[in-house]
N, C-alpha and C positions, 0 to 999 in steps of 0.2 A: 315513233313507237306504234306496233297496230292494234288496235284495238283489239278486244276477247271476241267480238259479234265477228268480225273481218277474220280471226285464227279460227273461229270454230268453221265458216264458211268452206274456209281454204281445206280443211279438216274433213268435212261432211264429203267435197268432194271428191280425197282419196281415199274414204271409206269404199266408195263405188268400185276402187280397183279386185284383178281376181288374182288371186296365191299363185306363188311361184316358187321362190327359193323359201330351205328352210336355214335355221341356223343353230347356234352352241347356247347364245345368251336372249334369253325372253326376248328382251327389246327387239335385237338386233333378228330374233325370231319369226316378230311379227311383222315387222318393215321387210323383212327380205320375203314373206309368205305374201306379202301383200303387192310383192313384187315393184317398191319403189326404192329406190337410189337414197344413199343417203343426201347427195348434190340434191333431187328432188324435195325431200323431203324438207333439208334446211332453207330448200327456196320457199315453200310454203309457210313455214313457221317464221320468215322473213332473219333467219340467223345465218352464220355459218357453215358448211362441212364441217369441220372441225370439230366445233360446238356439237354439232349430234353424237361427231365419234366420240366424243367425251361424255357425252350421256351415254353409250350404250355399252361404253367400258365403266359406265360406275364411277368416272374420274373426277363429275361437278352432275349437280342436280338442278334443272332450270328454273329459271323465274319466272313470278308471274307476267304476264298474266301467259307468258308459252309455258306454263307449269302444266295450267289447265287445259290450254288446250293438247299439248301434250297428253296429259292422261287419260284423256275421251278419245283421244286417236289411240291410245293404246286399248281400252276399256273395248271400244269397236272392234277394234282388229281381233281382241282375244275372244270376244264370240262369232267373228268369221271366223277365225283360226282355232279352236282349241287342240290343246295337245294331251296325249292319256299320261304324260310326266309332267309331274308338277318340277317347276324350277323349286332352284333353291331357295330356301326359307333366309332371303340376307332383305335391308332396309331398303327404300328405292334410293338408286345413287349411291348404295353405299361399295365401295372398292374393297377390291382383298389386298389388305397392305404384303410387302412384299419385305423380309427382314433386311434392315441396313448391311451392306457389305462394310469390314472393319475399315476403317482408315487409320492411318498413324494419327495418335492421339496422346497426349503427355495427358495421363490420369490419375497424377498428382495429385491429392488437396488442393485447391489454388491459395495462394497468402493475399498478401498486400496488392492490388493495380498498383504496375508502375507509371511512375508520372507521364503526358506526353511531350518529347521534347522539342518537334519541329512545330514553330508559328504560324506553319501553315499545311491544312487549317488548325488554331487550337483547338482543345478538348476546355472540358466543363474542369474546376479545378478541381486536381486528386483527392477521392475522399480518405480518409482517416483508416489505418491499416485495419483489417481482421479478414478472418478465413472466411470463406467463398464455402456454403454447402457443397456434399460432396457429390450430391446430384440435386438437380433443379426439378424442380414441380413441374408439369405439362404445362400452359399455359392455358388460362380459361377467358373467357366470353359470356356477357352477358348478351351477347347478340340474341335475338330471336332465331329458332331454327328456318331454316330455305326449306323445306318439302313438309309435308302430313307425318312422315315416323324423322323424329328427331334422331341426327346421326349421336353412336355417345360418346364422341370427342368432340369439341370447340375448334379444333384445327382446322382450317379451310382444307379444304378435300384436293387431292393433285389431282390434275389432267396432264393428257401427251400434248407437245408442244408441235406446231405445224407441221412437222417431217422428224424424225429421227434421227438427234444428232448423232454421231461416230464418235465409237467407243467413249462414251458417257462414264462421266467418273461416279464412282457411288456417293452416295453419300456421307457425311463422317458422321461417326460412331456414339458422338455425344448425341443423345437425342431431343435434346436444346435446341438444337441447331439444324434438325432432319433435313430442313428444306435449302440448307445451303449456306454462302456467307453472304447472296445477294440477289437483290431479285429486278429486271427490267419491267417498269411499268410502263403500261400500255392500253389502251379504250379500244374495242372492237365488238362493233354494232352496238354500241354503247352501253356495252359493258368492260368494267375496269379489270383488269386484267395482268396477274404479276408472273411475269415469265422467268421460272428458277435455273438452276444449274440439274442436270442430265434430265432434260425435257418434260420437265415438271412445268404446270400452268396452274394459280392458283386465283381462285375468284376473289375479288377482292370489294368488300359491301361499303366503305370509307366513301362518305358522300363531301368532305372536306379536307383539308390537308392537316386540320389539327387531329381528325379521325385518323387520317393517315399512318400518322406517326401513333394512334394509339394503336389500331391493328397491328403493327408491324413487331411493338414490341410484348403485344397481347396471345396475341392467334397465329401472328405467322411461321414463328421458328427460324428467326433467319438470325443468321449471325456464326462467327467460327469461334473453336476453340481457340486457348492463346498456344502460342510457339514456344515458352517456355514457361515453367512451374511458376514462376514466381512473378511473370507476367500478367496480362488481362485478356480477359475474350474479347476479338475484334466485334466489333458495333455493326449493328446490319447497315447493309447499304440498300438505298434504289436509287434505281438511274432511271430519272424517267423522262418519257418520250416526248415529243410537240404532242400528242395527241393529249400526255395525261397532264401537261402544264394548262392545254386549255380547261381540262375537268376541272384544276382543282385551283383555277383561277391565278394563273402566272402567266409571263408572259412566254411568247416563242419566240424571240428573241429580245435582247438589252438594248437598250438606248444609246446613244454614245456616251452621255454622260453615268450612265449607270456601269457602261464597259470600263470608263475610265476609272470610276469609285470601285470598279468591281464585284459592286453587289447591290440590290435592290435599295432605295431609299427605305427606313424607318417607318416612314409612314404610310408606305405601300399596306393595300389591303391584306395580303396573304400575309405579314408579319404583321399586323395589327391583330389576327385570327389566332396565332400563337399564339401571341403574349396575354390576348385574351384567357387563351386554354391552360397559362401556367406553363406555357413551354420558352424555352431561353437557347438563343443564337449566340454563337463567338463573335467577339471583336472582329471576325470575317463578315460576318452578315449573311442574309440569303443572296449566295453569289455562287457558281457554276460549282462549287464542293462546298456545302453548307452544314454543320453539325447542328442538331438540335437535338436540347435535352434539360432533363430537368435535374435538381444536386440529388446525386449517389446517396443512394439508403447503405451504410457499411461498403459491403465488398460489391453491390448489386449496383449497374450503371443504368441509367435510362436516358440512353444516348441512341440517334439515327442520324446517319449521314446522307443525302443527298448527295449525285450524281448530275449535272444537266450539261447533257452532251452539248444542244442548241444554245447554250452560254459559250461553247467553246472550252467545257472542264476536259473531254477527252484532245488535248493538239493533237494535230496530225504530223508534227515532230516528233509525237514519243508514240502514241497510240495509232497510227495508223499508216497508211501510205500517201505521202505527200504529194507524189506523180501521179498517184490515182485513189484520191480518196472512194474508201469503203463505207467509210462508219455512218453518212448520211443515208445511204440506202440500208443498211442490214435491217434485216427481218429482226426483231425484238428478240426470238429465241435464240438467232444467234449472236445477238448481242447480247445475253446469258451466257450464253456456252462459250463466247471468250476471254467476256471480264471474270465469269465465274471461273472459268481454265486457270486463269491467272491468278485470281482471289484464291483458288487450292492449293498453286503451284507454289507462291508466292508469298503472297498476304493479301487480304480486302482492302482497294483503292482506297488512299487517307488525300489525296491530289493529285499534283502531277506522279509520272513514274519516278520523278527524280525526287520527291519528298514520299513516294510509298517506299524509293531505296533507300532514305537514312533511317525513316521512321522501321525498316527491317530490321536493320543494328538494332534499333533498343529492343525491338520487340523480344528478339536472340540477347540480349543481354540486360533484363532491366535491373536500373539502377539502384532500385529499394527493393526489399521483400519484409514480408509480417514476420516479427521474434515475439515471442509469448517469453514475456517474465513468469519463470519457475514460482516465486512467490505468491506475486499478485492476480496471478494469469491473465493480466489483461496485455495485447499487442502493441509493441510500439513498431517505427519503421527501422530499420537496419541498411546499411549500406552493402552492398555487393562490391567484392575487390575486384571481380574479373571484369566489370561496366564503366563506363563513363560517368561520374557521381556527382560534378561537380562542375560551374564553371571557376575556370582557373585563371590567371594572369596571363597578358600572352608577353607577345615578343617582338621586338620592331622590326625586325630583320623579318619574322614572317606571317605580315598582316599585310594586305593591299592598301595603295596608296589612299583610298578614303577613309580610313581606318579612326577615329577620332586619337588614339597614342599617337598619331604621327600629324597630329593639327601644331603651326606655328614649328613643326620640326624641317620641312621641305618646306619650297613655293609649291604652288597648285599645280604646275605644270614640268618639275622638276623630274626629271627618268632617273630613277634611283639605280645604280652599278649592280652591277654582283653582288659587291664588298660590301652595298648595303640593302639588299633584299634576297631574300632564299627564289631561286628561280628556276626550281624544278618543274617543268613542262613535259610534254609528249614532242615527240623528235617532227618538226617542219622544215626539211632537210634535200635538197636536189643540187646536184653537179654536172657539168657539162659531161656528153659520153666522149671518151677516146675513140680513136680510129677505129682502131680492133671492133671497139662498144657496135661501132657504126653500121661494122661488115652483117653482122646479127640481122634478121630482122624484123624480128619481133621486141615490145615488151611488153614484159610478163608478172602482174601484180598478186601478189598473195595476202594476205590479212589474218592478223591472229584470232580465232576466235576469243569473245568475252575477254580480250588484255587486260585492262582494268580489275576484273574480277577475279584474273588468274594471277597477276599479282598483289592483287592483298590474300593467297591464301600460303599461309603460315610466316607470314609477312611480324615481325614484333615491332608493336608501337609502345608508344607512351600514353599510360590511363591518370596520371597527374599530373600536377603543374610542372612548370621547368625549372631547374636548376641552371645557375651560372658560374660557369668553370673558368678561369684565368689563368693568366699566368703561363701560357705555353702548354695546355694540358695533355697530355697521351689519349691518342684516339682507342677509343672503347667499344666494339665494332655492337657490342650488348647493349649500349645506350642507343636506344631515338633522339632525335633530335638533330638539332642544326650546329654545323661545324664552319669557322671561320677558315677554309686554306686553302693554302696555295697548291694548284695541281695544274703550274703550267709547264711542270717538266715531264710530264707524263708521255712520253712518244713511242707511238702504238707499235710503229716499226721497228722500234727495238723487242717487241713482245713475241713470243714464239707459243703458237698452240701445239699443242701436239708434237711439238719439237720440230714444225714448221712456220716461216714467218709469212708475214702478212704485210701488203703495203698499206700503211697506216694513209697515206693521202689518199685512197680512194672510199676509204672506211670514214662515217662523220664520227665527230670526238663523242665519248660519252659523256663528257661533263658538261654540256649544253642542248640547248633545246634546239639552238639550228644547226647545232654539228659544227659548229666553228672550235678554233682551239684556243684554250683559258689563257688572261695573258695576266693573270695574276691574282692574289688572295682574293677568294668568291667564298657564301656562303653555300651549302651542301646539306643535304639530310644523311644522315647515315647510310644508307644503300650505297648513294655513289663515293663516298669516303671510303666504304669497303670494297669496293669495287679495285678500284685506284691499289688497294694493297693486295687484291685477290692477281692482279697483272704484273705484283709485282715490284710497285714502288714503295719508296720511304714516305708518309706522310708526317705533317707535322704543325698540326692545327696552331691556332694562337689561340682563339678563346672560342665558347660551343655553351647552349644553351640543351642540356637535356634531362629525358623523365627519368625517372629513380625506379617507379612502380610501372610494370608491363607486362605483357600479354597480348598472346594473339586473341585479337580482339574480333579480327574480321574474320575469324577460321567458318563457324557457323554459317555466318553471312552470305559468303561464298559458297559455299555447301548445297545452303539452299538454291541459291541462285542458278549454280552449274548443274542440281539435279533437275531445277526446271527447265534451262534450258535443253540439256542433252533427253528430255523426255518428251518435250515438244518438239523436237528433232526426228528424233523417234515416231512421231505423230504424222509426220512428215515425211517417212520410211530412210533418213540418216541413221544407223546407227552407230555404235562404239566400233562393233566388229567389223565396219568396213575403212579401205585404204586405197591409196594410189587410183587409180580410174574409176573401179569400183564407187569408191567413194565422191569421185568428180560427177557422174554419171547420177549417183542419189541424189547429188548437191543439184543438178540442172534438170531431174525430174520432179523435185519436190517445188521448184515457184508456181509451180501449179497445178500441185495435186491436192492443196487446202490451204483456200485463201484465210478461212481466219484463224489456222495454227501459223498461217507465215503469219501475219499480227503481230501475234502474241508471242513469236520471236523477238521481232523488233520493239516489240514492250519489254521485253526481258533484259535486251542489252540494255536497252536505255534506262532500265531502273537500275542496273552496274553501274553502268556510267554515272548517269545522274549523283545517285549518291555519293558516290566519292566527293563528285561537286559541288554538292553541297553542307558538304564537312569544310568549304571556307567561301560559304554564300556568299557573294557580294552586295552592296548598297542597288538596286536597282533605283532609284531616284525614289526610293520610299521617305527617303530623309534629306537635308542639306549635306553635305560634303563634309569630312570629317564631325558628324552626327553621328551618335550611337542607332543602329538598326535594327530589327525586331531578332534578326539570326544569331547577332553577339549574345543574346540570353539564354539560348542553350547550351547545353553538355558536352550537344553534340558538333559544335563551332569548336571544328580544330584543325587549323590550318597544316599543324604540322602532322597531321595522318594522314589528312591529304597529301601534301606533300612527297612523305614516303610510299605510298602507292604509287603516285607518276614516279617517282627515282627507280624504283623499282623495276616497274614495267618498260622505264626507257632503256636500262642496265641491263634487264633481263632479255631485249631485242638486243641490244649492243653485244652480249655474248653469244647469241646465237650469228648474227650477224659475223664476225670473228670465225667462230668455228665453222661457217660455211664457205668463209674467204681461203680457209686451209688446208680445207678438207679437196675445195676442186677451183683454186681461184679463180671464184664467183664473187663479183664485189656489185652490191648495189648500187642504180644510179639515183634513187631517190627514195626517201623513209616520208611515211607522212604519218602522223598518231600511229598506228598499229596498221600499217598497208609498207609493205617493203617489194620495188621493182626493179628487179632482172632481166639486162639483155638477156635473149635467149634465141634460139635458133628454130626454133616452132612457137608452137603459140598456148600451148597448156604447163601447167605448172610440172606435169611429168617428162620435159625436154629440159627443163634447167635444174632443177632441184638434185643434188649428189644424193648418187646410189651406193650402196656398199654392191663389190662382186655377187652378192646373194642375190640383190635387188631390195634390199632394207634399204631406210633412211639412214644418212651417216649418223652415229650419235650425236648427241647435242646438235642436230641443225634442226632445219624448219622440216616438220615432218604434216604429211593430210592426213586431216582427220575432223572428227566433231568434237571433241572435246576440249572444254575450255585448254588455250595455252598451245593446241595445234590451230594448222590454217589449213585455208581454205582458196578457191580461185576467186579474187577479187576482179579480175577485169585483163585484157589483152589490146594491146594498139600495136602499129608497126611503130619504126625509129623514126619512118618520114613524117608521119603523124608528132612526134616529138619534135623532131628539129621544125618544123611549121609550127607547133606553139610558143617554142622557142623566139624562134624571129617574132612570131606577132606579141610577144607579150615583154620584151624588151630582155628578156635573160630573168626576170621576175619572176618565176613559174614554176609550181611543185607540181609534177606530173605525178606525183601519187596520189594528190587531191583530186583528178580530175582522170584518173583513168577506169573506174569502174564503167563497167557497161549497162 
């Protein structure tokens, strides 16, 4: 830090300069009169560029001791320079705030916080229902003021962020929340520094991390509205940087044994500083997504969550690019501008993508809300019929095999049949090509976009426990749930689309995950049970496990998900109204026209994905083997919705699939999850894919597009390329797995 004798020095000597440029704003008046650079000038006062632009937009006011020498450079200048107009009559540092653009905002009363239901990380437990004011106070400071005329808000003041992110999303509407749902912390020239959402920079005066967390929920304003009425406001986040874990006395990176434990020992110094402060960590600990907080006043939480990237909280399995990670290099603002993208898009990071995507479910659908007794008027909590309210009993047929109902029922290494586990999967499916296949020579790989997302929408599950049906019961195509039968007489080639057939042995079966065909009584979800009688056959279950109460549960969910994807598409210049080449051409100019919107694509599926998956988490070696696990405690542990989302999405390729065997027999040589490849006689998806005479897609086939549920060009190889992995991998090989480019 320099000393005041060494700033005034540095000072004295560009008083000597002579006038040159003049300008709009005082500051920026005298410095340009005086004919130096802002680069100049920040090298003399030993700060940033940046840091001046932000003093001379009004956007942060300096410290000492650059305060003062600051104002002697200015006090100089203005009797080398005076002007015959006075500026404006505003505080120094103080900014013209600019009014919030609206954002969607449910501006409901709020009721009850609903509980949170993923264990990881958990929340502080639910306070006690009542209603939420219907607007919040500004947030105040005893801080001492930073300059001579005291600003008269307490909110730390914005500045622009290093460069200008594109098309910056405003801000939302609730003004709780002005500065966003999250902020990246970061030290520069050693000062602390919180970089928001649309290029907002906020100083940050927290000389500890128990200060931290008071700022953040004192002064900052950070945090979002909830998604639904009867929901909570998400809890602010930071995510911060090596630089500000050294500030505030943490490490830059775990130990091995702290990676392994996952989170800081107890007796580390920074959680000793907490607990000193009266602040309380989850049964997680300070580990890479750490909530801290203290017990809910009523409806008011006082809860922050940590972020730390250098823990390894962002994977580069879900958050980034694995082939070429980014997320170690980004500049802090734009590591704003994409978790905060996403915290808009989406919801504010709660951990992985795959626990921010179940924890979306409840958010869209929470499970309690506040009832005011007419009488007494005070609130108790009330259940919601359209949510998940409850855990319920499950079911052996579909729990995985470490499941504790299934301890002393199997040996530990017993492969349970069909007949006794529900085995709805994503199709992992390749067959040798024909001759003909061979003549081709190309193939040609397409991929659904968002599958997973596109089928759970208007998908009906089960929101209660299960019922047990005997007795030979009649399949119910209205009930969810899992069906005991037999579908091995189901043969495709008897099937006729369109009042055209189909050769069923080049098509994989629907009722399996590798496309083989049923050879007797297997358990089912509903999807493919109805499926089976949509083609055409008798079914005739023997016994079925299903829910009574239902509801499209995932409609919302989805909604969300596909409006953020198809608008970070859009960000990306994909949009709805394009097709066919058009649309190929958007798809191969956009990998690199915004590295961190593609990101936060690939955040976006994988928060689809993820969640579905973990609606039946499995045992990660957190427990012994048939041990109960922290996941069986939620709501939101249900095997059998998951379930029906993959029957779904497998049933819903298998018809399409079908319909394009008909339409131009076109039979695929291999399905892998949602990637289906086509010999084809060129190498883009517009040489194989069936036209109608117009030049439309036939109906019901794979149509290009961005929208969840169309595809896209996943990858192109020749056939010699196929049969060479063929021979080298013994006939063992899904080329759909392995043909992306």
């Amino acid at each position: 830090m320099p000393t005041e004798e060494e700033l005034f020095a540095a000072v004295d000597a560009l008083l000597a300069g002579d006038p040159d440029l003049p300008g709009p704003a005082e500051r920026a008046r005298l410095r340009e009169a005086a004919g130096i650079t802002q680069a100049r000038l920040a090298q003399v006062l030993q700060t940033t560029t940046q840091t001046v632009k932000n003093w001379e937009a009004g956007r942060s006011r300096p410290r000492p001791p650059r305060r003062q020498a600051y104002q002697r450079l200015l006090e100089g200048w203005a009797q080398q320079f005076p002007t015959t107009t006075a500026p404006a009559a505003t505080a120094p540092g103080e900014p013209t705030p600019a009014p919030p653009a609206p954002a969607p905002a449910d501006e409901t009363p709020p009721t009850h916080p609903a509980p949170q239901p993923a264990p990881e990380p958990e929340p502080e437990p639910a306070p006690a229902p009542e209603p939420a004011p219907e607007s919040a106070p500004a947030p105040t400071s005893d801080a001492p003021p930073r300059s001579r005329t005291p600003h008269p808000e307490k909110a730390p003041r914005p500045r622009k962020a290093h460069r200008p992110a594109p098309r910056p999303t405003p801000p939302p509407a609730d003004q709780r929340f002005e500065n966003g749902p999250l902020a990246v912390i970061d030290v520069e020239d050693g000062h602390v520094l919180a970089y928001c959402v649309g290029g907002l920079v906020l100083d940050v005066p927290a000389k500890s991390l128990p200060a931290l967390i008071d700022w953040t929920l004192t002064e900052a304003r950070l945090g979002q509205p909830r998604l639904h009425r009867n929901g909570r406001d998400g809890d602010p986040l930071l995510v911060l940087t090596p630089a500000a874990l050294e500030r505030y006395g943490l490490p830059t990176a775990l130990s091995d044994e702290e990676r392994r434990a996952g989170r800081l020992p107890d007796g580390h110094k920074a959680v000793r500083q907490l607990t000193r402060a009266d602040w309380k960590l989850t049964r997680r600990g300070l580990g890479p997504w750490a909530r801290i907080y203290r017990p809910a006043e009523g409806a008011k939480r006082h809860c922050v969550q940590l972020c730390i990237p250098a823990w390894n909280a962002l994977d580069a399995r879900e958050w980034d690019d694995r082939n070429a990670p980014r997320l170690p290099s980004m500049h802090p603002a734009d590591l704003a501008r994409y978790l905060g993208a996403y915290a808009q898009r989406v919801m504010t990071p709660r951990g992985t993508a795959a626990v921010t995507g179940l924890e979306l479910m409840t958010a869209l659908h929470p499970p309690t809300r506040a009832e005011k007794d007419p009488v007494t008027g005070a609130f108790t909590r009330a259940l919601n019929e359209d949510a998940l309210t409850a855990v319920h009993d499950v079911v052996e047929c579909e729990v995985p095999d470490e499941h504790p109902l299934l301890k002393g029922r199997f040996a530990r290494h017993h492969l349970r049949t069909p007949a006794e586990m529900l085995m709805e999967e994503p199709y992992d499916w390749c067959r040798p090509l024909t001759d003909d296949e061979c003549m081709r020579q190309y193939l040609v790989a397409i991929d659904v976009n968002m599958s997973f997302a596109a089928a759970a929408n208007g998908l009906t599950v089960g929101l209660n426990g299960p019922t047990h049906l005997t007795g030979d019961p009649p399949f119910d195509p209205s009930l969810p749930g899992s069906w005991l039968v037999d579908l091995s007489h189901v043969d495709l080639s008897r099937v006729r689309v369109d009042g055209r057939p189909v050769d069923g042995g080049r098509l994989p079966s629907p009722f399996t995950p590798k496309g083989e065909h049923p050879t007797g009584p297997a358990w089912y979800a509903t999807p493919t049970v109805a499926y089976a009688v949509e083609l055409g056959f008798e079914v005739a279950p023997v016994e079925a496990y299903v829910r009574t109460r239902t509801g499209r549960y995932l409609d919302a969910w989805y909604k969300r998900l596909r409006d953020a994807y198809v608008t970070t598409m859009a960000d990306l210049g994909v949009t709805t109204g394009l097709g066919g080449a058009e649309f190929l051409d958007a798809m191969a100019r956009s990998r690199q026209s915004d590295p961190v919107m593609a990101l936060l694509v690939g955040a976006i599926k994988a928060t689809a994905k993820g969640g579905i998956g973990k609606l039946r988490q499995r045992n990660r070696g957190q427990v012994p083997y048939h041990e109960p696990w922290p996941a069986l405690e939620r709501e939101t542990w249900r095997p059998d919705i998951r379930a029906a989302v993959l029957a779904n999405q497998r049933i819903g390729l298998h018809r399409k699939l079908m319909k394009t065997a008909a339409a131009a027999d076109l039979y695929p040589v291999a399905v892998g999850t949602d990637a289906v490849v086509y010999p084809s006689p060129g190498p883009t998806p517009l040489d194989v894919l069936p036209r109608t005479p117009e030049g439309k897609p036939v109906p019901g086939t794979f149509r290009l597009g961005v929208s969840p549920g169309m595809v896209k060009h996943q990858g192109t190889r020749t056939v010699l390329w196929a049969e060479e992995q063929f021979e080298e991998q013994g006939g063992v090989f899904n080329i759909a797995n392995h043909i992306k480019m």
